[in-house]
C-alpha positions as a LaTeX table, in Angstrom:
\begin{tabular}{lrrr}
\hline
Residue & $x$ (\AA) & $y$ (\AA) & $z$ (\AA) \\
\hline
Unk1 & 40.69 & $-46.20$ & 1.31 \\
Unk2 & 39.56 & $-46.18$ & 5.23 \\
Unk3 & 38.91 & $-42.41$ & 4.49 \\
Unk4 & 36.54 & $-43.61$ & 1.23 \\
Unk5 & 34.79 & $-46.00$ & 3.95 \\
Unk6 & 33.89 & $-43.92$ & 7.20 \\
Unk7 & 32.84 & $-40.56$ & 4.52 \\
Unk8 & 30.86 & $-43.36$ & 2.52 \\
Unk9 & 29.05 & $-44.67$ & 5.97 \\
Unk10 & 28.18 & $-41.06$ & 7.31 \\
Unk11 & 26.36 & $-40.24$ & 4.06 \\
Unk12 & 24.91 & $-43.97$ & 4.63 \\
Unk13 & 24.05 & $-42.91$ & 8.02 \\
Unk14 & 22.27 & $-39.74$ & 7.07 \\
Unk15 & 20.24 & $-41.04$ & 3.65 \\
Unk16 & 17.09 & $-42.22$ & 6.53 \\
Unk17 & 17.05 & $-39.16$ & 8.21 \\
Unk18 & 17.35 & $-36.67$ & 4.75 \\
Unk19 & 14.59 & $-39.24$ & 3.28 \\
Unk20 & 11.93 & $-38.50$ & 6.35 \\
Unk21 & 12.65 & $-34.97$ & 5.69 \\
Unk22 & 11.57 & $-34.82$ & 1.93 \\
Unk23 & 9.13 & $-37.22$ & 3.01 \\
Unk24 & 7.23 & $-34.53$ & 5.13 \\
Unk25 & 7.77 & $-31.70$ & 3.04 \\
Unk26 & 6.19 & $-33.78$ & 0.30 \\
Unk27 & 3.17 & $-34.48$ & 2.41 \\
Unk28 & 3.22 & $-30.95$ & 3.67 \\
Unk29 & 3.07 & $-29.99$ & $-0.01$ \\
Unk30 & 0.38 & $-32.34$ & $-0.77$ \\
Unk31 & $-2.08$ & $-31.29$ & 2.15 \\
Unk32 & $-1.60$ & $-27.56$ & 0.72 \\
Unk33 & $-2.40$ & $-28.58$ & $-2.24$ \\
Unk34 & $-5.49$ & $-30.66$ & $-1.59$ \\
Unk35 & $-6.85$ & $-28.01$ & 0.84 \\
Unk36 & $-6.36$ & $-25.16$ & $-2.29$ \\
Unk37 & $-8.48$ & $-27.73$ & $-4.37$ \\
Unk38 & $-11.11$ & $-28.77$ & $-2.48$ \\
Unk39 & $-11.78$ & $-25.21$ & $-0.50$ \\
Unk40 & $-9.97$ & $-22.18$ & $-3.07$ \\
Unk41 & $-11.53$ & $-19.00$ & $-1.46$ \\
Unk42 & $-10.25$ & $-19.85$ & 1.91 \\
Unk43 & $-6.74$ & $-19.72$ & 0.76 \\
Unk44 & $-7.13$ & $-16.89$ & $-1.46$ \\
Unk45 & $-5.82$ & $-13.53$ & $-0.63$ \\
Unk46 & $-8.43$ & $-10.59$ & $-1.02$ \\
Unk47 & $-6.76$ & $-7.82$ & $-1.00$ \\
Unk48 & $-9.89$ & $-5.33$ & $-1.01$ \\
Unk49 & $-11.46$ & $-7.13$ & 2.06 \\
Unk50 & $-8.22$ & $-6.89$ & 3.81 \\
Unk51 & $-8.05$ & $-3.15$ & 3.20 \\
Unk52 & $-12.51$ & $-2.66$ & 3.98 \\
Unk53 & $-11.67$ & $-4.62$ & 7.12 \\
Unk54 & $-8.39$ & $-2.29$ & 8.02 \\
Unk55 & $-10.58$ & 0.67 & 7.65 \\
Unk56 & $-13.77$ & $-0.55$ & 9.30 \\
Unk57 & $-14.14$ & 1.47 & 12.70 \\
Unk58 & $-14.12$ & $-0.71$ & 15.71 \\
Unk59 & $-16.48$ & $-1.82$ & 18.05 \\
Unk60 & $-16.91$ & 1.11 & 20.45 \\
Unk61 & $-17.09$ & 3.62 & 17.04 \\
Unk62 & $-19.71$ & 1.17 & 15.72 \\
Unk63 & $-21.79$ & 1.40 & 19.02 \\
Unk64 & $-21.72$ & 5.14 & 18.77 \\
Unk65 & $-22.37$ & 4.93 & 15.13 \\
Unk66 & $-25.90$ & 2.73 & 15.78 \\
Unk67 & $-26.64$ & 5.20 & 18.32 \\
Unk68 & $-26.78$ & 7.98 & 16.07 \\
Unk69 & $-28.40$ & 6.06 & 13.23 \\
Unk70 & $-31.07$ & 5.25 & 15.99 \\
Unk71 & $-31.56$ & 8.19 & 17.08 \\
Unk72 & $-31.62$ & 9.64 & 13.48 \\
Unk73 & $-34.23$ & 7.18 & 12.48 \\
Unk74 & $-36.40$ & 7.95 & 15.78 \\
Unk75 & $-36.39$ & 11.46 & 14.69 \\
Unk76 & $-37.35$ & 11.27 & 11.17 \\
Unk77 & $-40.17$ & 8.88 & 11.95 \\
Unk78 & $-41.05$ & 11.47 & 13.67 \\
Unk79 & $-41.30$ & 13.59 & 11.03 \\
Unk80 & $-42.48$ & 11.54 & 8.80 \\
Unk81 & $-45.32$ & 11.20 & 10.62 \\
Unk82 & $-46.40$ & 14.79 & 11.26 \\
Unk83 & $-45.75$ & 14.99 & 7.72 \\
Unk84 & $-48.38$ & 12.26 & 7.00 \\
Unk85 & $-50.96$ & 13.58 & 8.94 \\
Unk86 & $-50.30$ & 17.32 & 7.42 \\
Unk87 & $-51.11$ & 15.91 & 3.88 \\
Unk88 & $-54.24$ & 14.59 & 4.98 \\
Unk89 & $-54.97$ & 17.83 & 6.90 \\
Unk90 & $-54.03$ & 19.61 & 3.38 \\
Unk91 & $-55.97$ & 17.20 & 1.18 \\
Unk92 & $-59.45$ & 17.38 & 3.34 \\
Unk93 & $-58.95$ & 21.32 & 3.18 \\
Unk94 & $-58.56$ & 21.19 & $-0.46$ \\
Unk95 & $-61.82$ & 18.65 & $-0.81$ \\
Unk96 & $-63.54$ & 21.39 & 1.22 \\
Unk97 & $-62.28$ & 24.28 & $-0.86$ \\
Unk98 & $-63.50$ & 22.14 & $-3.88$ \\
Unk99 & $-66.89$ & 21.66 & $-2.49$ \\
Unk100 & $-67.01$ & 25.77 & $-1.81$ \\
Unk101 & $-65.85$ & 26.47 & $-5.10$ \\
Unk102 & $-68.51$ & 24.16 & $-6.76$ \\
Unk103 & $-71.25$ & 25.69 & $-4.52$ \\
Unk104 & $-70.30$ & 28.84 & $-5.70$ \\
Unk105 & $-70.64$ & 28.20 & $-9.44$ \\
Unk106 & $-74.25$ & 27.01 & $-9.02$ \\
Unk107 & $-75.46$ & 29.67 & $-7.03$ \\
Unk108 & $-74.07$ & 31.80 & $-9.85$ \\
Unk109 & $-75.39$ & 29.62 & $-12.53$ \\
Unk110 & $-79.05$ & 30.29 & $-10.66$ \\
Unk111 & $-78.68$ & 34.27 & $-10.53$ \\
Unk112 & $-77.71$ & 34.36 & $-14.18$ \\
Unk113 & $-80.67$ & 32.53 & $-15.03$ \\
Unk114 & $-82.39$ & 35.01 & $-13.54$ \\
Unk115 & $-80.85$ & 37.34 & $-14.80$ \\
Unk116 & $-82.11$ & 36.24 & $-18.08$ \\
Unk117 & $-85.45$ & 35.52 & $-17.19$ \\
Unk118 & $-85.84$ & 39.24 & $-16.15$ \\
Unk119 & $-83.90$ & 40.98 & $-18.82$ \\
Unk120 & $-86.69$ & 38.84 & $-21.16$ \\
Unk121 & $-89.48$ & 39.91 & $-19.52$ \\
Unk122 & $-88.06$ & 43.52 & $-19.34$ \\
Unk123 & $-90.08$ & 44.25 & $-22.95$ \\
Unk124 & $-93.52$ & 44.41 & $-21.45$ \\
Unk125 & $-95.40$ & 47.18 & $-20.35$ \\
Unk126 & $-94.80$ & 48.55 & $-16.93$ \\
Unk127 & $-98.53$ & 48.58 & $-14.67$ \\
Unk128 & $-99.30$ & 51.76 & $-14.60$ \\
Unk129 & $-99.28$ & 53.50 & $-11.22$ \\
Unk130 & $-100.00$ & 56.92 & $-9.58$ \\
Unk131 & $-96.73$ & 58.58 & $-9.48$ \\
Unk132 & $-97.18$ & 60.17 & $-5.69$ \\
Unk133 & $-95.25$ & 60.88 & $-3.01$ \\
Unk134 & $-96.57$ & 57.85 & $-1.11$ \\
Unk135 & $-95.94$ & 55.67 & $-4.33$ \\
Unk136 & $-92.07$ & 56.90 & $-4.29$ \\
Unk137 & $-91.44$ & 56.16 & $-0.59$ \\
Unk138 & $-93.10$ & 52.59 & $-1.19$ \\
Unk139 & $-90.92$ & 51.75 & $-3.92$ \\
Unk140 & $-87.95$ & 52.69 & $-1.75$ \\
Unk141 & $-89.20$ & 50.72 & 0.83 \\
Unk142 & $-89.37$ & 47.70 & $-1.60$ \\
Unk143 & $-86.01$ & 48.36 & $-3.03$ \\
Unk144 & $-84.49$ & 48.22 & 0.85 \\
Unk145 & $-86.11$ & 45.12 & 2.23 \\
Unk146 & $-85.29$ & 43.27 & $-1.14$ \\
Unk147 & $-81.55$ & 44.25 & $-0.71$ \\
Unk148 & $-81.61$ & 43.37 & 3.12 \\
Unk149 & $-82.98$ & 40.04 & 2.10 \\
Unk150 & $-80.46$ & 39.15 & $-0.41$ \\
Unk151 & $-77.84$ & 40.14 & 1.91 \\
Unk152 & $-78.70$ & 37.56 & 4.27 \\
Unk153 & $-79.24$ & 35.24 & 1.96 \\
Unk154 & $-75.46$ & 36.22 & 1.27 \\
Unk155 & $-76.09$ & 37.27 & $-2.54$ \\
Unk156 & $-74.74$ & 40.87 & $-1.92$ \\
Unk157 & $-71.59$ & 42.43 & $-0.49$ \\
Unk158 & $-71.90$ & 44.88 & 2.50 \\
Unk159 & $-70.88$ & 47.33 & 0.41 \\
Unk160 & $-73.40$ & 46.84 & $-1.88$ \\
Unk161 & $-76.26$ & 46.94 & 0.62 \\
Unk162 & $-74.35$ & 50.10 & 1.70 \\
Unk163 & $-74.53$ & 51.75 & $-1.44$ \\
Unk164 & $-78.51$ & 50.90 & $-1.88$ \\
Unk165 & $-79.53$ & 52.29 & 1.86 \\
Unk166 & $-77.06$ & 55.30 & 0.15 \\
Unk167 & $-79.03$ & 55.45 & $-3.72$ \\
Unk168 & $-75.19$ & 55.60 & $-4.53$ \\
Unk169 & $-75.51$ & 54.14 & $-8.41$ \\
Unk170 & $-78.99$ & 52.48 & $-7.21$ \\
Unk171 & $-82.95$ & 54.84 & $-8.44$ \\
Unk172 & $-85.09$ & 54.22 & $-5.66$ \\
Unk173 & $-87.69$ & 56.04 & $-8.14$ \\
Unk174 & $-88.19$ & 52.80 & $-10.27$ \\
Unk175 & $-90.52$ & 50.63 & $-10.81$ \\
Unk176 & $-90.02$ & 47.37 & $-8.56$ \\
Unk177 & $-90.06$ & 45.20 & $-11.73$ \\
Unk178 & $-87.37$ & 47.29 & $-13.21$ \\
Unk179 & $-85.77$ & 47.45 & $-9.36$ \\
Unk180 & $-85.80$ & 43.78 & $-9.63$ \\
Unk181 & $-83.83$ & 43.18 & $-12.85$ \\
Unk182 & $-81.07$ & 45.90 & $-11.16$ \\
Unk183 & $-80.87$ & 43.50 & $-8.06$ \\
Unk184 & $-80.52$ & 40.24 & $-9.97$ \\
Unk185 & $-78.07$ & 41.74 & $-12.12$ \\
Unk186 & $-75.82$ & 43.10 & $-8.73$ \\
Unk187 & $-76.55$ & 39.54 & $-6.97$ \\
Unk188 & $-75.29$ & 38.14 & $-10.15$ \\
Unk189 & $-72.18$ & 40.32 & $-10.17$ \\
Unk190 & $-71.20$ & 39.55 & $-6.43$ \\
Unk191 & $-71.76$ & 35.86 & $-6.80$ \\
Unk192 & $-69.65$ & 35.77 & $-9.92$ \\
Unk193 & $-66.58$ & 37.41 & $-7.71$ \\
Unk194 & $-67.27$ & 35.33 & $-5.17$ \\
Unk195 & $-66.66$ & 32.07 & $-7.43$ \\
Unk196 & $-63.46$ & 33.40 & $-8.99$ \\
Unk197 & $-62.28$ & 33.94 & $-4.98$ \\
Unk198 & $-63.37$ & 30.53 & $-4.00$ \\
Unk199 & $-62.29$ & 29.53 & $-7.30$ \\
Unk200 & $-58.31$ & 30.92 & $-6.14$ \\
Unk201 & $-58.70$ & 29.44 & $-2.95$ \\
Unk202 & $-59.35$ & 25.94 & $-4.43$ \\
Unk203 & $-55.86$ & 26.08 & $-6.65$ \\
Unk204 & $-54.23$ & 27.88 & $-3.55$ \\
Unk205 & $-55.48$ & 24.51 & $-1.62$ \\
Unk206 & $-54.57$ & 21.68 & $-4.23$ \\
Unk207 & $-51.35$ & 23.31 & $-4.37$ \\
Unk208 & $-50.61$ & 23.16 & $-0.68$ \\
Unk209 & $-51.70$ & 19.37 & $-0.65$ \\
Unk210 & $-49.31$ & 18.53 & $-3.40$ \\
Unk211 & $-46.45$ & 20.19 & $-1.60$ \\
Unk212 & $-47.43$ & 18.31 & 1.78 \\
Unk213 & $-48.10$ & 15.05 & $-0.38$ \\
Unk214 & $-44.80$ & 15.59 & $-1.71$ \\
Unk215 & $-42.94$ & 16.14 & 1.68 \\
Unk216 & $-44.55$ & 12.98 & 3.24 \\
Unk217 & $-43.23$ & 11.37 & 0.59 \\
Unk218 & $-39.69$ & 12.21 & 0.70 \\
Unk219 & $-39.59$ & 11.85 & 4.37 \\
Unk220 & $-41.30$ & 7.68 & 4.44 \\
Unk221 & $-38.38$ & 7.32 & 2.38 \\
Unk222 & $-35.67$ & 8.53 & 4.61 \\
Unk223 & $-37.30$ & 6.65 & 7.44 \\
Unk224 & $-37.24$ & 3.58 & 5.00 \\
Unk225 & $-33.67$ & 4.41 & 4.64 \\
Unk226 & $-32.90$ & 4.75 & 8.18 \\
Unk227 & $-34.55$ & 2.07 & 9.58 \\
Unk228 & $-33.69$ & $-0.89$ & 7.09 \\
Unk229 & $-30.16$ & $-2.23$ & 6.14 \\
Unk230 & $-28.80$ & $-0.75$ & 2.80 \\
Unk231 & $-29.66$ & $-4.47$ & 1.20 \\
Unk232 & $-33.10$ & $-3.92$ & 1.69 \\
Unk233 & $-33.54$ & $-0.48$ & 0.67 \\
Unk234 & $-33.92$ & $-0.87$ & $-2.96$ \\
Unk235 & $-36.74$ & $-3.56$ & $-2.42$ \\
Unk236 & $-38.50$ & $-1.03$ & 0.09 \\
Unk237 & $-38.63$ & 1.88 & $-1.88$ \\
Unk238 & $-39.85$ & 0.61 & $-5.00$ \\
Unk239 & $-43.11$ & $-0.64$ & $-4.00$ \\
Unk240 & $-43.52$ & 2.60 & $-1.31$ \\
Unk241 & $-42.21$ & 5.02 & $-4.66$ \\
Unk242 & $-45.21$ & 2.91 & $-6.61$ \\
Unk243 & $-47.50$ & 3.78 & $-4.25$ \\
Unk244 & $-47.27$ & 7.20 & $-4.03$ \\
Unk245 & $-47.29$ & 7.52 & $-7.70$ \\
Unk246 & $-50.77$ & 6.05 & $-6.89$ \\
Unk247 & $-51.94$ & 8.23 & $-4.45$ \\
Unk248 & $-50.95$ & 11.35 & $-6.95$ \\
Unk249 & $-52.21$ & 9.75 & $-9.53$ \\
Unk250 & $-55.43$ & 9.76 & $-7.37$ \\
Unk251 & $-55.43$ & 13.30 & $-6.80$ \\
Unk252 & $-54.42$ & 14.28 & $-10.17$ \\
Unk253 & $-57.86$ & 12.40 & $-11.33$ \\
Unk254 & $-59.87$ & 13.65 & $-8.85$ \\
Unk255 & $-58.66$ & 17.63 & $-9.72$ \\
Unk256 & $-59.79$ & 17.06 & $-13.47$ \\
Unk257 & $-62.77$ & 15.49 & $-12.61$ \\
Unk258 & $-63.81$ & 18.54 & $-10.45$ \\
Unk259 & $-62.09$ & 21.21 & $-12.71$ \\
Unk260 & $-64.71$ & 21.34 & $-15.35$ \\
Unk261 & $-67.61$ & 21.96 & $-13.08$ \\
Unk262 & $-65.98$ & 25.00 & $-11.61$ \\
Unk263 & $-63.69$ & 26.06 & $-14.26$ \\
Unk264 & $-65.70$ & 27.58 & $-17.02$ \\
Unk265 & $-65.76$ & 31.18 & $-18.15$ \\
Unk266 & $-68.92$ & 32.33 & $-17.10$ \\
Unk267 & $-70.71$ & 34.92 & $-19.44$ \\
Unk268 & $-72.09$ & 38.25 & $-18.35$ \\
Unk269 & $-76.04$ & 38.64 & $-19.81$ \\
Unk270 & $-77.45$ & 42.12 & $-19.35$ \\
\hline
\end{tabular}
């Protein structure tokens, strides 16, 4: 019975102490429980974010890393820029070349209607002159300073004014009128080949701007791309894409509005 009595008041004595125990561990339990409620994500276990953060270099690999991005940036701003100013330098030649090739079509345009103008009037009776000596060396005379002229004036080839001081293919015999319609019709030919080359040189020009257009484009891109954080990217290079679909959009209207003018077959009248 004593035994019953001191086991009975040790188990008495302890109750207090096992109560402040479950006590805390309830309150413990509670706290845990309130902070999951009112603030989840900090409590949450990301396992992703654990592993990005375990294989994010650290801070002296990071400093080395911005210091080549930097540098990589400086350089293709750089080059973007160059670029830039080559697709200006290409678009101004092919405006030029453009011009030229226009130029060349009217001048051509002007011979042939000369060309037919002369080859109309070619029905009528010749004036009738002595057929002398002094009659032959005049006409030759005529036929030379006429060619010099037009080769100034850039209308024939040097090897065209070579082969009239040479009578190769050329009758210093005729009649000026008839000498006339022979230079028109060689001024014609030499200004037609000289519109097909300025022609070539205009699509050899458009060609090169497109390809510098196309470079300056790629490269404000990668400078976009270097310079701004990967968020921002996407919002960049949409409007800077737009633009440039713009500016080709320019050219390609500006090409067919000059095309016509320069573009048509011309036809041979003899």
């Amino acid at each position: 019975m004593l035994m019953m009595r001191t086991a009975l008041s040790a188990v008495l004595l302890d109750v207090p102490r096992a109560a402040a125990i479950w006590l805390s561990l309830l309150g413990v339990v509670t706290l845990a429980v309130t902070g999951l409620l009112l603030h989840p994500r900090r409590f949450r276990f990301d396992a992703g974010a654990r592993i990005r953060e375990a294989a994010m270099p650290s801070r002296p690999e990071q400093a080395d890393q911005q210091r080549d991005q930097d540098r990589w940036a400086e350089e293709v701003t750089v080059a973007a820029d160059r670029a830039e100013a080559t697709s200006h330098r290409r678009r101004e030649e092919w405006l030029a070349a453009q011009d030229e090739a226009e130029q060349a079509w009217q001048a051509y345009e002007a011979a042939e209607a000369d060309v037919r103008r002369l080859s109309g009037a070619a029905g009528m009776p010749l004036p009738q002159t002595p057929r002398t000596p002094a009659e032959y060396a005049d006409r030759e005379r005529w036929l030379h300073r006429a060619a010099l002229d037009a080769y100034w004036r850039r209308e024939l080839s040097v090897e065209q004014l070579s082969d009239v001081f040479a009578h190769r293919g050329w009758d210093p015999r005729l009649h000026p009128v008839e000498q006339e319609l022979v230079l028109r019709r060689a001024v014609r030919d030499h200004l037609f080949a000289r519109q097909r080359a300025a022609r070539q040189r205009e699509q050899e020009a458009w060609q090169a701007a497109e390809v510098a257009a196309a470079a300056a484009r790629s490269l404000r891109e990668e400078t976009i791309s270097a310079l701004l954080p990967a968020a921002e990217q996407h919002d960049s290079i949409l409007p800077l894409t737009a633009l440039g679909a713009v500016e080709q959009t320019g050219v390609e209207q500006t090409r067919e509005i000059a095309t016509p003018a320069v573009g048509r077959a011309p036809v041979a009248a003899y």
